[in-house]
TIKE-448851 format. One record per residue (C-alpha): x, y, z negated. Coordinates in steps of 0.001 Angstrom, whole numbers. Layout:
<sites>
+---------+---------+---------+
:       x :       y :       z :
+---------+---------+---------+
:       X :       Y :       Z :
...
+---------+---------+---------+
</sites>
This chain:
<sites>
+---------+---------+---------+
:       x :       y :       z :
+---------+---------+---------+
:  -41209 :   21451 :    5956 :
:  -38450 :   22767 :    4282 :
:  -37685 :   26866 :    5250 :
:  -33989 :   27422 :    6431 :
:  -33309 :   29640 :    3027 :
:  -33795 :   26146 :    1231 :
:  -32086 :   24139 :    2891 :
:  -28858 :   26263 :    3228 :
:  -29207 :   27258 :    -482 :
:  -29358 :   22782 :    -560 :
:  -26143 :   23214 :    1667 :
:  -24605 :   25287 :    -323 :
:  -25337 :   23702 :   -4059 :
:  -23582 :   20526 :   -2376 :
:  -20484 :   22387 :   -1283 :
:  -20213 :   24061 :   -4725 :
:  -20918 :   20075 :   -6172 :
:  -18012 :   19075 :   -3917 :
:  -15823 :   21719 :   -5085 :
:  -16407 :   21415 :   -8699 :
:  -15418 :   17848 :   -8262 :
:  -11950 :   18768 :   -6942 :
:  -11531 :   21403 :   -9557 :
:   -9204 :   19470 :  -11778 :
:   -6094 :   18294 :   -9092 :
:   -2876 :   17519 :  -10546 :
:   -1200 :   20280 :   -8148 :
:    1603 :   20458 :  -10508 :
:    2898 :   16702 :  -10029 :
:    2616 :   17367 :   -5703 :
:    5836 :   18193 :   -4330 :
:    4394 :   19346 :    -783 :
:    7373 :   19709 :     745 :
:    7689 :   15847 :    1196 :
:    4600 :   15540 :    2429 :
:    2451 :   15373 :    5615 :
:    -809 :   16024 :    4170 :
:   -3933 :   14654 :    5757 :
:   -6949 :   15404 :    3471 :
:   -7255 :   17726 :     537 :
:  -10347 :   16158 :    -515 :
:   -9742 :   13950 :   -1331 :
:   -5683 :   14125 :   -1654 :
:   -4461 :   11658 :     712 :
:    -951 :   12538 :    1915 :
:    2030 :   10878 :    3697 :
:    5475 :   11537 :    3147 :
:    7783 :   12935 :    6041 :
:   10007 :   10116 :    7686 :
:   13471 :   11970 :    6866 :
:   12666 :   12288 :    3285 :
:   11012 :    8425 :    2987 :
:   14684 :    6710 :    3879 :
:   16699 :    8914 :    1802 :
:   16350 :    6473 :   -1507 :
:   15884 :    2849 :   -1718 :
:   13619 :    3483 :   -4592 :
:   11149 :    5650 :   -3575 :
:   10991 :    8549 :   -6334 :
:    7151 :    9606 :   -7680 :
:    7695 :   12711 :   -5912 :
:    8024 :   10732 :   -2518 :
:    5576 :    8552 :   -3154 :
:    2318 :    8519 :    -611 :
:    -997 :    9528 :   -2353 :
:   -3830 :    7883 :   -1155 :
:   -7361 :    8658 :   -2669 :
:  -10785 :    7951 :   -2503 :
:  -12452 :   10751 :   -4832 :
:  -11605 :   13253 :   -6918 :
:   -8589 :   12474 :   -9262 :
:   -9887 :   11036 :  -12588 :
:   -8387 :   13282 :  -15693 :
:   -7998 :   10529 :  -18364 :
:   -6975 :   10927 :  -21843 :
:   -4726 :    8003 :  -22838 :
:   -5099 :    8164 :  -26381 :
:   -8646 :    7713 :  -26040 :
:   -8683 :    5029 :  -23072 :
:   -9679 :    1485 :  -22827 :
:  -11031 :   -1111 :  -20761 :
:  -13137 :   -4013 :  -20491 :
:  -11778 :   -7621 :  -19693 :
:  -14362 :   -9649 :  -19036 :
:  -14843 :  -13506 :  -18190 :
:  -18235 :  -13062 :  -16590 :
:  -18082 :  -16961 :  -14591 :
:  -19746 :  -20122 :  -15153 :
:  -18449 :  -22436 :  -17338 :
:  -15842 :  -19968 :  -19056 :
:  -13536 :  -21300 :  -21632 :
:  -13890 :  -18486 :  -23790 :
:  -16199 :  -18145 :  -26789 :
:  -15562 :  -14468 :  -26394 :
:  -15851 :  -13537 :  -22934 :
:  -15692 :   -9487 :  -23492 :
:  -12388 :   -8108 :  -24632 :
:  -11654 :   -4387 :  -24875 :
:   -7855 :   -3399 :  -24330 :
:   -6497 :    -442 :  -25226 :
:   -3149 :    1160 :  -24229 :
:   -1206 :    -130 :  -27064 :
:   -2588 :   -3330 :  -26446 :
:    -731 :   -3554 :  -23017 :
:    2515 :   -2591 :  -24231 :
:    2003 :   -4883 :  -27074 :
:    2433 :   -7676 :  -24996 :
:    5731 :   -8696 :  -23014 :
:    6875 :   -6102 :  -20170 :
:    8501 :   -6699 :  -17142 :
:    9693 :   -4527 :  -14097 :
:    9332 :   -5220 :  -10515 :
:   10491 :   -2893 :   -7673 :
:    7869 :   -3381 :   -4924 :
:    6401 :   -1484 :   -1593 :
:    2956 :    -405 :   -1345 :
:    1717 :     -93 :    1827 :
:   -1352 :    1540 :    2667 :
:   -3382 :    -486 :    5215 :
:   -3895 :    1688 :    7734 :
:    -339 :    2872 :    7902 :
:     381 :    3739 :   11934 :
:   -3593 :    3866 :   12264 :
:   -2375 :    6599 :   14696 :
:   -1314 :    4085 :   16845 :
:   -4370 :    2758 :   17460 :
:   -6331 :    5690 :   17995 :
:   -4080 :    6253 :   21011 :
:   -5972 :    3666 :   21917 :
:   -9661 :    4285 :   21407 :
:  -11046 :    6139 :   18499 :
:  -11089 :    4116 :   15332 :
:  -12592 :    5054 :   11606 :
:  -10177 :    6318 :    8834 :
:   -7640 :    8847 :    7475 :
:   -5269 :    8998 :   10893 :
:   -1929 :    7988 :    8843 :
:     993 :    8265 :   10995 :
:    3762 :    5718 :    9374 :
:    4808 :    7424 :    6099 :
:    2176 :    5340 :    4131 :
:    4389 :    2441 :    2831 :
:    6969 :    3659 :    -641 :
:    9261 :    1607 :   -2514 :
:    8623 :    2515 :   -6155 :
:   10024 :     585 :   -9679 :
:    6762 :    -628 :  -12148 :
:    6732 :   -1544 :  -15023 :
:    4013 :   -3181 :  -17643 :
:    2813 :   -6452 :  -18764 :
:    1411 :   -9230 :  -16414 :
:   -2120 :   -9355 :  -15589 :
:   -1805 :  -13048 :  -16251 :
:    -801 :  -12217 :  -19641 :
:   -3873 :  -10120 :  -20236 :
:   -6375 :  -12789 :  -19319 :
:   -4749 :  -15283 :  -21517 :
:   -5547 :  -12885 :  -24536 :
:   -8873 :  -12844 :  -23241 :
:   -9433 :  -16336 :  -22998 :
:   -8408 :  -17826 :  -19613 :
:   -6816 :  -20777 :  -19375 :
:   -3047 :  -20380 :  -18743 :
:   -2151 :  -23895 :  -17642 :
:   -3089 :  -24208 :  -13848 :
:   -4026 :  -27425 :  -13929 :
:   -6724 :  -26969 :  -16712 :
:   -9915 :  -27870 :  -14705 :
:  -11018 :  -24245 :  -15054 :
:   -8897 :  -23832 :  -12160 :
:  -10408 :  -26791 :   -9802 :
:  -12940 :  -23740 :   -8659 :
:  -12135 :  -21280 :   -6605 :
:  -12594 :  -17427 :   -8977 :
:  -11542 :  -14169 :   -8437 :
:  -10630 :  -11317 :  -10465 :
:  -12267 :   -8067 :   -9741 :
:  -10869 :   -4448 :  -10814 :
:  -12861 :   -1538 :  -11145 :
:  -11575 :    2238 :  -11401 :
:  -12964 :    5121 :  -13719 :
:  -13964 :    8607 :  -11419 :
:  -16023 :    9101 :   -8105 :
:  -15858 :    6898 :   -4744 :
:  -16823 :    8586 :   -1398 :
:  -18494 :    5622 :    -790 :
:  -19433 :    3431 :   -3439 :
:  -20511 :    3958 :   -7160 :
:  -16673 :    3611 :   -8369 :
:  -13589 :    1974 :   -6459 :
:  -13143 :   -1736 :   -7108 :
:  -11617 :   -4662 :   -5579 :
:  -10596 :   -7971 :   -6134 :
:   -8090 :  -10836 :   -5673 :
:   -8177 :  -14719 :   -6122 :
:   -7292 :  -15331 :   -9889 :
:   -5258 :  -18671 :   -8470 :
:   -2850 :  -15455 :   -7088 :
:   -3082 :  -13406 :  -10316 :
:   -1885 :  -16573 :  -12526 :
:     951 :  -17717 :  -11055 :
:    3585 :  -15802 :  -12958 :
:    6197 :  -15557 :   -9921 :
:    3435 :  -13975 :   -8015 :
:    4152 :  -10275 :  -10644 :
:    1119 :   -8653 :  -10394 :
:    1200 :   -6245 :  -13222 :
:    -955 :   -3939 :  -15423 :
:    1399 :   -1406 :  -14546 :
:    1749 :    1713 :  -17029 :
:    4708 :    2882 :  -15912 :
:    6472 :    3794 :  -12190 :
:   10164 :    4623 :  -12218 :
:   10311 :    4194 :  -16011 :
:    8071 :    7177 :  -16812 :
:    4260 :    6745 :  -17811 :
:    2398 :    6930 :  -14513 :
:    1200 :    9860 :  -13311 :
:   -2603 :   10557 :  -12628 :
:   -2200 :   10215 :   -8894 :
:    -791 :    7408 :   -9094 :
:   -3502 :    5750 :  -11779 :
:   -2526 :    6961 :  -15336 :
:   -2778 :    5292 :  -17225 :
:   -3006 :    1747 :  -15919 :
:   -3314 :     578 :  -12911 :
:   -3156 :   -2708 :  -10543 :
:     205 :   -3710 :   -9032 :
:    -154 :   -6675 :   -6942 :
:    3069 :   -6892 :   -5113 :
:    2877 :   -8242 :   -1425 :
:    -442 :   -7302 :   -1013 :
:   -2322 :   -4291 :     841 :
:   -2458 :   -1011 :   -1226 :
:   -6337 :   -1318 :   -1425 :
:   -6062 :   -4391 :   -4421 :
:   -3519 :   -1955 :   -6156 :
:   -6757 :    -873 :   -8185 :
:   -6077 :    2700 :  -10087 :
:   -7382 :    3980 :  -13119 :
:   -8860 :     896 :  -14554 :
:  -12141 :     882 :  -16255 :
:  -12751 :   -3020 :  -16611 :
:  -11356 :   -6036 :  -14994 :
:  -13322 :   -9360 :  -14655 :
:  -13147 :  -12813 :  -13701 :
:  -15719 :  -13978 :  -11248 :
:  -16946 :  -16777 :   -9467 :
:  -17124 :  -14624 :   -6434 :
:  -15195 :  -11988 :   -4321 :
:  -16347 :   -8134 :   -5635 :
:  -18854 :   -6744 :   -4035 :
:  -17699 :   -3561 :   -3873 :
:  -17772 :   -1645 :    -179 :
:  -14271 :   -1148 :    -277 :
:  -14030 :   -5040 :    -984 :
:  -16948 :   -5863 :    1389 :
:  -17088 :   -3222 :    4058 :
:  -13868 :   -1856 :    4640 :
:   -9904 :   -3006 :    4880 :
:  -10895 :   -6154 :    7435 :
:   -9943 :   -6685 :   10592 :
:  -12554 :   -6844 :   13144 :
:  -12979 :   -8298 :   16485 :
:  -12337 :   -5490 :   19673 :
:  -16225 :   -5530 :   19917 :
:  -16755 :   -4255 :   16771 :
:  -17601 :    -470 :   16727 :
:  -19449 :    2212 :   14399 :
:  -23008 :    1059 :   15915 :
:  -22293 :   -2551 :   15253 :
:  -19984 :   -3251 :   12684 :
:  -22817 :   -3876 :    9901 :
:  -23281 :   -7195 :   11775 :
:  -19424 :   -8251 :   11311 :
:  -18499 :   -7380 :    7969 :
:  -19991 :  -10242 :    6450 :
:  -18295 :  -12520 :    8823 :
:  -14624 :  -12058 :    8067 :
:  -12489 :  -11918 :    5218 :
:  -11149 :   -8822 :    3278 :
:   -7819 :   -8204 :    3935 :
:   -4863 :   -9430 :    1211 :
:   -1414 :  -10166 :    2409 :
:     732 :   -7444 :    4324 :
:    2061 :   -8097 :    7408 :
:    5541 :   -7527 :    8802 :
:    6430 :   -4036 :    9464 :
:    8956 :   -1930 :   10931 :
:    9303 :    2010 :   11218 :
:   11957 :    4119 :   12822 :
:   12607 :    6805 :   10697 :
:   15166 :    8738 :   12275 :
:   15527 :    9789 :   14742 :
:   11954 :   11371 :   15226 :
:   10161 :   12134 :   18511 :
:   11348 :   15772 :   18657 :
:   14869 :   14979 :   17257 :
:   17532 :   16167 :   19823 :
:   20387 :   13450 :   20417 :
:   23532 :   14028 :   22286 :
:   24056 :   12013 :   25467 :
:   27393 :   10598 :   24666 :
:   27772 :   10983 :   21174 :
:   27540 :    8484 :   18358 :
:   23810 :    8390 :   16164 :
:   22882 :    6374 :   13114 :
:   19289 :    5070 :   13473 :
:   17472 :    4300 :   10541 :
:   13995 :    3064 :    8948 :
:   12499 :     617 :    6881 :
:   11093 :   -2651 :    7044 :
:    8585 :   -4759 :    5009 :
:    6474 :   -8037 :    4794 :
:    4015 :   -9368 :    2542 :
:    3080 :  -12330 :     272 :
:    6907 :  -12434 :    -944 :
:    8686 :  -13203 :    2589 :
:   11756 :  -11468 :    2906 :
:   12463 :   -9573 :    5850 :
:   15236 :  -11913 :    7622 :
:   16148 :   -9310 :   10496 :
:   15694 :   -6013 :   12095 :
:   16493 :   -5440 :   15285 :
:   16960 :   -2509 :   18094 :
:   16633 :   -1872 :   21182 :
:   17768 :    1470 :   23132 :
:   16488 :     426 :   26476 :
:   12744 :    -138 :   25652 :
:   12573 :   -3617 :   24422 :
:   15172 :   -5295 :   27726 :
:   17701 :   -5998 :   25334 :
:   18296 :   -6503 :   21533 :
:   20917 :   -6114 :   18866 :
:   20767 :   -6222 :   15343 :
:   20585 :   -3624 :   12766 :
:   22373 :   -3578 :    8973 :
:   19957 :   -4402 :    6316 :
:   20023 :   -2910 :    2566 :
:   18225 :   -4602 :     416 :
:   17872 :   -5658 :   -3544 :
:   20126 :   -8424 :   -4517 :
:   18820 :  -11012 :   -7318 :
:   20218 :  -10733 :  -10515 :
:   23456 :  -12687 :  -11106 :
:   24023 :  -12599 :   -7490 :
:   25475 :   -9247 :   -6383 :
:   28835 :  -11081 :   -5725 :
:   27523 :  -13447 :   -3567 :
:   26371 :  -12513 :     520 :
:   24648 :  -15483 :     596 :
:   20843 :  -14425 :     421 :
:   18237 :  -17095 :   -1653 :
:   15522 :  -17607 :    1078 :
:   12969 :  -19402 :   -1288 :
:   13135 :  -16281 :   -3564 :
:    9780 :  -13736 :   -3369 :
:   10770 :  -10489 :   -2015 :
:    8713 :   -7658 :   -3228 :
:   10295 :   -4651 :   -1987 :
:   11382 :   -3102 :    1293 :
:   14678 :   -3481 :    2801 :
:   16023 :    -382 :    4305 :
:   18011 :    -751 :    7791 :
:   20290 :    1459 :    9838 :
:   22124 :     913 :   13388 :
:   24855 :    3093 :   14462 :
:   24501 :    3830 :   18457 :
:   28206 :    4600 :   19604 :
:   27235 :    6626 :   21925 :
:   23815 :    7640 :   22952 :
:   22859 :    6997 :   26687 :
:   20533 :    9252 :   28367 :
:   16598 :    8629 :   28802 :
:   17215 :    6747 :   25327 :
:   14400 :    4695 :   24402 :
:   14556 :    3263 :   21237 :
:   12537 :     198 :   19632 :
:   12830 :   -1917 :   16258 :
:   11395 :   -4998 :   15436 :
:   11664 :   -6891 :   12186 :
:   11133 :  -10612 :   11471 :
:   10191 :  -12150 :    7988 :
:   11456 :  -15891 :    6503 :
:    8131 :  -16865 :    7772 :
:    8735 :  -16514 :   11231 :
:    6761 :  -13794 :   11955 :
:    8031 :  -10363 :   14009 :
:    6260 :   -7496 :   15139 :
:    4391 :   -8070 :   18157 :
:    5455 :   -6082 :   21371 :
:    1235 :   -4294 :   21745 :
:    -780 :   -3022 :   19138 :
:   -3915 :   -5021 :   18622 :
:   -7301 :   -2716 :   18160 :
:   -9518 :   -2777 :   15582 :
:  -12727 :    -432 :   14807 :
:  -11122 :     469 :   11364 :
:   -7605 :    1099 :   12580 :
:   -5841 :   -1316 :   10224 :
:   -2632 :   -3491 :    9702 :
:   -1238 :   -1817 :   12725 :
:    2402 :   -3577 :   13172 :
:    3475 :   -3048 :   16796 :
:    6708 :   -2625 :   17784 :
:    7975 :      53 :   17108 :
:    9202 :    3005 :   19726 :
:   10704 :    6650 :   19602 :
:   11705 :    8411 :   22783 :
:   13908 :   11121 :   21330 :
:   15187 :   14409 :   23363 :
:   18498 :   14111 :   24799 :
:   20879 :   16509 :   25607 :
:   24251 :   16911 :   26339 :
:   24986 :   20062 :   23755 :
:   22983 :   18836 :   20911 :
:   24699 :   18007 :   17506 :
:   24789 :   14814 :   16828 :
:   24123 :   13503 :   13670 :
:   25768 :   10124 :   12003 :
+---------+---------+---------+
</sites>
């Protein structure tokens, strides 16, 4: 048996491990100011609800981190990846292609401003509820950022995949799995994976991004390349990318296999090996809605005027078709103003195209003329598919894809400022 000296001295050589790991943080690219921060280590931070609605493009230094290890410090000059075609019957005679960085911008770029959206965003929510497992975000995990780089789609063509959809290549179902460089708390490396029917259809923009905001990216956000598959959950946004291949199956990955899924209410940390196997891994967002002012412990004057405001998001390309607020608690409903992106060629018209993907948020505001007292406020936002927030959030052991509606209960007062 081991004698207490040894296995504190054990205790303490894996502290100093863990420490040496984080030794290496971009501190200098934080802004902490705009942040909520809910782990050092790893760096997972939100960003404060007053500062998240102040742009419509989120700038980096506004921008949630979310992290699963230490924060990989890659040289770009000396980087490359693997693309590999590693399914049956592959087209390619090649099926192994290294890319380097001047091999993506080599090829045609393209820009897309789109949110990402953490998964568990609001999983604070639901541990009102009952506990769950995960970072506790509050709602400051979705950002509206501009990337730029060259289409995935374009990348696997080089490499040998078919780019006509109806080449019989295609009459299979096969995914396309990404894999990060640097540490995973709890798998070998991070990786995921999406259906490569999703990654080739060029409307569907999912990028080898190298740039966010029209700068190179910075390491926390995956210099320097990274996945950006708008519309879907921030887990497929794959940082740091070591190799990406085309499968015949899903990745196996625990963060692909074992993680981001919705489980059924009876699902808890004693069972849950028994029901990961039996549903799928989460892709599309759901609608969303988020007060953003005012906050819980804002002060509003009874009888003065107020501008609410937030943000509001869907996935898979729907466009958010509505927002609307309450001030009594859900009784009654009116509708908020929307701000969104208009098309190009279109800014004259008011006339929004429906069938159009929508990538990024829309930010909304309603002006309350004059604020009544006990003010209860709630949003809900609807998408072109039909879909709005439901009224109760629906548990789930890993505190995911919370989108309930939405409720503040702000002070009031009668000597408060107010604030339009």
């Amino acid at each position: 048996m081991a004698s207490s000296s040894t296995l504190q001295a054990s205790k303490d050589s894996s502290s100093s491990s863990a420490a040496n790991a984080y030794a290496d943080e971009p501190w200098s690219d934080r802004t902490l100011s705009n942040y909520i921060v809910r782990a050092e280590h790893p760096f997972n931070a939100e960003v404060r609800l007053d500062k998240l609605v102040e742009d419509f493009v989120t700038p980096t230094d506004k921008h949630f981190r979310r992290n699963h290890g230490p924060i990989p410090n890659i040289d770009g000059a000396e980087w490359s990846m693997s693309v590999e075609i590693g399914c049956r019957a592959a087209p390619a005679k090649s099926c192994t292609k290294t890319i380097r960085l001047e091999d993506l911008v080599s090829l045609r770029q393209f820009e897309v401003v789109a949110v990402l959206e953490c998964a568990g965003n609001r999983r604070d929510g639901l541990k009102a509820i009952k506990p769950v497992n995960g970072v506790i975000w509050g709602p400051g995990t979705a950002s509206n950022s501009r990337w730029g780089g060259c289409r995935l789609r374009d990348v696997l063509v080089t490499a040998g995949v078919p780019a006509n959809l109806c080449d019989p290549f295609y009459e299979t179902p096969r995914h396309v799995e990404f894999a990060a460089y640097g540490e995973a708390s709890d798998d070998v490396h991070y990786a995921s994976s999406i259906s490569l029917e999703w990654v080739m259809n060029p409307l569907n923009m999912v990028l080898v991004a190298t740039e966010m905001n029209g700068k190179p990216l910075c390491r926390d956000h995956g210099y320097p390349a990274r996945i950006v598959a708008p519309g879907l959950i921030g887990a497929r946004w794959v940082k740091w990318l070591k190799y990406i291949r085309v499968q015949d199956k899903e990745s196996d990955n625990f963060y692909q296999k074992r993680d981001y899924k919705i489980l059924p209410p009876m699902a808890n940390g004693g069972n849950c090996e028994e029901f990961w196997p039996q549903f799928p891994a989460l892709m599309e967002l759901n609608i969303q809605g988020v007060i953003c002012r005012p906050t819980a412990d804002e002060r509003l004057c009874v009888g003065k005027p107020y501008l609410v405001r937030g943000y509001a998001l869907s996935g898979g390309g729907r466009a958010v078709d509505r927002v609307e607020i309450s001030l009594d608690d859900g009784n009654t409903w009116d509708l908020a103003s929307l701000y969104t992106m208009h098309s190009k060629g279109k800014e004259s018209s008011n006339e929004r195209d429906w069938a159009e993907k929508q990538w990024s948020w829309v930010l909304w505001s309603y002006r309350i003329d004059s604020v009544p007292p006990n003010c209860n406020i709630a949003c809900r936002a609807w998408d072109s598919g039909g879909n709005k927030q439901p009224s109760a959030a629906v548990w789930n052991y890993r505190g995911v894809m919370n989108n309930a509606v939405f409720r503040v209960k702000p002070q009031t007062t009668s000597s408060a400022h107010s604030r339009l």
